[in-house]
mmCIF file of the C-alpha atoms, coordinates in Angstrom:
data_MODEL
# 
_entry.id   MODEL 
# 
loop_
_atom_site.group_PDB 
_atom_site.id 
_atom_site.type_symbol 
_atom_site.label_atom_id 
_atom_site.label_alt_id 
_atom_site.label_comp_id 
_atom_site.label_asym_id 
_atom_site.label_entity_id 
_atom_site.label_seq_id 
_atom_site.pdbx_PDB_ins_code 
_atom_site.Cartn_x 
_atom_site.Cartn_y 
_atom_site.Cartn_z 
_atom_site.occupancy 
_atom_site.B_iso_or_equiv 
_atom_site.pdbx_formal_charge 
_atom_site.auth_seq_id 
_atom_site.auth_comp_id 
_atom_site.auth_asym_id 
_atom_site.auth_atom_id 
_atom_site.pdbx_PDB_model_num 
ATOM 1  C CA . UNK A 1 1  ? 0.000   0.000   0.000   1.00 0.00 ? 1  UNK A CA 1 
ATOM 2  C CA . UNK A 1 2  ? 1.406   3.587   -0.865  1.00 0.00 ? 2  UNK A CA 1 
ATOM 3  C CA . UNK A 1 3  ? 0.074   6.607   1.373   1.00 0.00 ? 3  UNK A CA 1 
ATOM 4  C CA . UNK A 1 4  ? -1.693  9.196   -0.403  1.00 0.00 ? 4  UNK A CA 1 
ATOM 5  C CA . UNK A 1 5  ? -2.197  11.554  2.212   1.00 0.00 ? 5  UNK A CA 1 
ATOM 6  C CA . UNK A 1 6  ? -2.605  12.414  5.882   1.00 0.00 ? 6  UNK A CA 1 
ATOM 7  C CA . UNK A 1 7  ? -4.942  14.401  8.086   1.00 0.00 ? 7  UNK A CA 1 
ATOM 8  C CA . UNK A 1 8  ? -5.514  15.569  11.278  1.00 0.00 ? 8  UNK A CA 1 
ATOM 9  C CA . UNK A 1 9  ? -6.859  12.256  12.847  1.00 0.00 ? 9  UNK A CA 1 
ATOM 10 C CA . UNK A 1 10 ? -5.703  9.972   10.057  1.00 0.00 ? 10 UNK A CA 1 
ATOM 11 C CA . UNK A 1 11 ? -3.850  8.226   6.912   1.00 0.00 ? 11 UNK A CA 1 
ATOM 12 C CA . UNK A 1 12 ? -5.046  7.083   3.508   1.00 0.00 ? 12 UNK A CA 1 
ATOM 13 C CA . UNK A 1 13 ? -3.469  4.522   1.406   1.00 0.00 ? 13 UNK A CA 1 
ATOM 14 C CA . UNK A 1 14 ? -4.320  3.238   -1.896  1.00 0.00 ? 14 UNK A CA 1 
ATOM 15 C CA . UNK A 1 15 ? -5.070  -0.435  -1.540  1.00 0.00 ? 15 UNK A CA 1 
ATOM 16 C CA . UNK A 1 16 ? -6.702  -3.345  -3.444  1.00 0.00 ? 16 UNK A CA 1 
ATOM 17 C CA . UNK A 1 17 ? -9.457  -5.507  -2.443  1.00 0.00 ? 17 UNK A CA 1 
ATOM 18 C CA . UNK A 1 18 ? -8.552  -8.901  -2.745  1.00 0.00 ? 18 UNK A CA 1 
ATOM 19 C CA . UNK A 1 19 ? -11.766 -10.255 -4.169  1.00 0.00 ? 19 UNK A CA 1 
ATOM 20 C CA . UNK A 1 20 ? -12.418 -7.551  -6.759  1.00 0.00 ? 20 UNK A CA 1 
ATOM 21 C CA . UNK A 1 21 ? -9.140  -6.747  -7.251  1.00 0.00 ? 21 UNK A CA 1 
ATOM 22 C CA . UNK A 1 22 ? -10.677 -3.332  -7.450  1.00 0.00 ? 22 UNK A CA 1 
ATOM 23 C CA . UNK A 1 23 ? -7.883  -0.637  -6.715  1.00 0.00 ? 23 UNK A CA 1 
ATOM 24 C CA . UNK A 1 24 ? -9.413  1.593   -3.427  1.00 0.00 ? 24 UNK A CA 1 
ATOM 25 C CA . UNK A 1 25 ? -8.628  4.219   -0.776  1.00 0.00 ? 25 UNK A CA 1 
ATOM 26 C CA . UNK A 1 26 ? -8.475  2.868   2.685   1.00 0.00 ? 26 UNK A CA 1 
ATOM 27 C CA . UNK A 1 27 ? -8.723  5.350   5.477   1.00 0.00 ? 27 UNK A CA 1 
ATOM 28 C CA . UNK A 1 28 ? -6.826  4.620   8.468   1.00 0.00 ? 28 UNK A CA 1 
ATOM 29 C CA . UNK A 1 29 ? -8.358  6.133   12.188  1.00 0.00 ? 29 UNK A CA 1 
ATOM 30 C CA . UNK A 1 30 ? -5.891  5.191   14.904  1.00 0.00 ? 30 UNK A CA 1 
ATOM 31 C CA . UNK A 1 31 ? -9.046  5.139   17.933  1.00 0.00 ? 31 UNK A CA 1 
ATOM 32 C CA . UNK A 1 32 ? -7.049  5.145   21.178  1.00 0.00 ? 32 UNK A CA 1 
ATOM 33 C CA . UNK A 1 33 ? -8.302  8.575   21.791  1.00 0.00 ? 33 UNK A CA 1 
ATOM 34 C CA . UNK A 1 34 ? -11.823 9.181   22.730  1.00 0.00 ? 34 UNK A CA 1 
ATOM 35 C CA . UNK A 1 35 ? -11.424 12.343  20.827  1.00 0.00 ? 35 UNK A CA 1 
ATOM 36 C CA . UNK A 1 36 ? -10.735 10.036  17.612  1.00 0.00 ? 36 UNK A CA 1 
ATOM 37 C CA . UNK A 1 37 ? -13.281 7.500   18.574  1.00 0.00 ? 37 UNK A CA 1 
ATOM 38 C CA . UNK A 1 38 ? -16.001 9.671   18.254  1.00 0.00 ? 38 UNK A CA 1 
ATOM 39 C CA . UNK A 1 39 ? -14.749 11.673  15.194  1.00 0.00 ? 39 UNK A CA 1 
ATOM 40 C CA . UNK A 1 40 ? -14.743 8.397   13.799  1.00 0.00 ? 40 UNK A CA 1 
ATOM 41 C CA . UNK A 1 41 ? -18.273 7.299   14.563  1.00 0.00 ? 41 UNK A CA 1 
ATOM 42 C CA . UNK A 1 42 ? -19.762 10.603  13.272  1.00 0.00 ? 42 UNK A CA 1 
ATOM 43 C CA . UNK A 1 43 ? -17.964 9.875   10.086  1.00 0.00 ? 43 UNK A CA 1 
ATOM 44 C CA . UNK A 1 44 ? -19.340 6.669   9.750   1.00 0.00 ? 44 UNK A CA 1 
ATOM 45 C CA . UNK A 1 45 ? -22.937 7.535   10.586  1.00 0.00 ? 45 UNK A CA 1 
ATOM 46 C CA . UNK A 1 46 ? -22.839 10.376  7.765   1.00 0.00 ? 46 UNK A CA 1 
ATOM 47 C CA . UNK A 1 47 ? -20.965 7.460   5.509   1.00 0.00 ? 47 UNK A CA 1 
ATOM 48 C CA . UNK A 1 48 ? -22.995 4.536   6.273   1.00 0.00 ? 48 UNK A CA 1 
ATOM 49 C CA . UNK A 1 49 ? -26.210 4.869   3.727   1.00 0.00 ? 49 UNK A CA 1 
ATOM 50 C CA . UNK A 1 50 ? -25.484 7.204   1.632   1.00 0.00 ? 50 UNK A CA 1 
ATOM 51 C CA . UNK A 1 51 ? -25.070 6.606   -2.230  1.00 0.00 ? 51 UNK A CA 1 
ATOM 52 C CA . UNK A 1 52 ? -23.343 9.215   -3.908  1.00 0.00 ? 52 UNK A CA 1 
ATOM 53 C CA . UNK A 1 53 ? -24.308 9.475   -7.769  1.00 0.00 ? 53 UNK A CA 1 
ATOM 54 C CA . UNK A 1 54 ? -21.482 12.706  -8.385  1.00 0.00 ? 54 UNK A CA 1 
ATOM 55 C CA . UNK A 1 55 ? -18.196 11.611  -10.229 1.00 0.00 ? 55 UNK A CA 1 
ATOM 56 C CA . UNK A 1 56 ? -16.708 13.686  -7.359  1.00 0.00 ? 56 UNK A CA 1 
ATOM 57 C CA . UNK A 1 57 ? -17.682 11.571  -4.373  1.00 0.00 ? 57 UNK A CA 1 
ATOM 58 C CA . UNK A 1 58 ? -15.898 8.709   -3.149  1.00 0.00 ? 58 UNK A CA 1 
ATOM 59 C CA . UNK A 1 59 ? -18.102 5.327   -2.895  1.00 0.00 ? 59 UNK A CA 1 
ATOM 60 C CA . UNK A 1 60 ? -18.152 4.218   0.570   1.00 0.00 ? 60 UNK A CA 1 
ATOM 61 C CA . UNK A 1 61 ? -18.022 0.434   0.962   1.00 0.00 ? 61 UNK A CA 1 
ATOM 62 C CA . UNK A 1 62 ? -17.520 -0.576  4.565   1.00 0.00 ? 62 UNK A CA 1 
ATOM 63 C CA . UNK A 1 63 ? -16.140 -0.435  8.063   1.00 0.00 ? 63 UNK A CA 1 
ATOM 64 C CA . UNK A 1 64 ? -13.916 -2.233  10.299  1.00 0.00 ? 64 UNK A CA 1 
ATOM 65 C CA . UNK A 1 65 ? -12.069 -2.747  13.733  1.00 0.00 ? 65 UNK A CA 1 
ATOM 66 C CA . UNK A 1 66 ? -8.993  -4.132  14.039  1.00 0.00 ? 66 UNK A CA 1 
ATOM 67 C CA . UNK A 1 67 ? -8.142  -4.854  17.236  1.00 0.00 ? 67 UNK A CA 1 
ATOM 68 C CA . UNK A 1 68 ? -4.525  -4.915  16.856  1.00 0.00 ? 68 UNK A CA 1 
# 
């Protein structure tokens, strides 16, 4: 995976899923931090649902915990 860019909370790499082999962004949320945790969780509500038909919006696919 290469890194294509950073924010305030978190990093996104460009990835592949395996079973599509369909090339994706995967946003990484480091949630130790209650402060993060919830960021998180807002993002997800807003994400979770919501079809965007725009050439300009990013599909959103899913969401996980890794408890690593």
């Amino acid at each position: 995976m290469s890194v294509l860019g950073h924010g305030a909370s978190s990093t996104v790499f460009k990835a592949i899923h395996a079973p599509t082999l369909t090339v994706v962004a995967q946003k990484v949320i480091p949630i130790f931090d209650d402060q993060k945790r919830r960021q998180m969780v807002r993002e997800l509500r807003a994400l979770y649902g919501t079809t965007s038909q725009s050439q300009y919006v990013v599909d959103f696919y899913d969401a996980f915990v890794n408890p690593i």
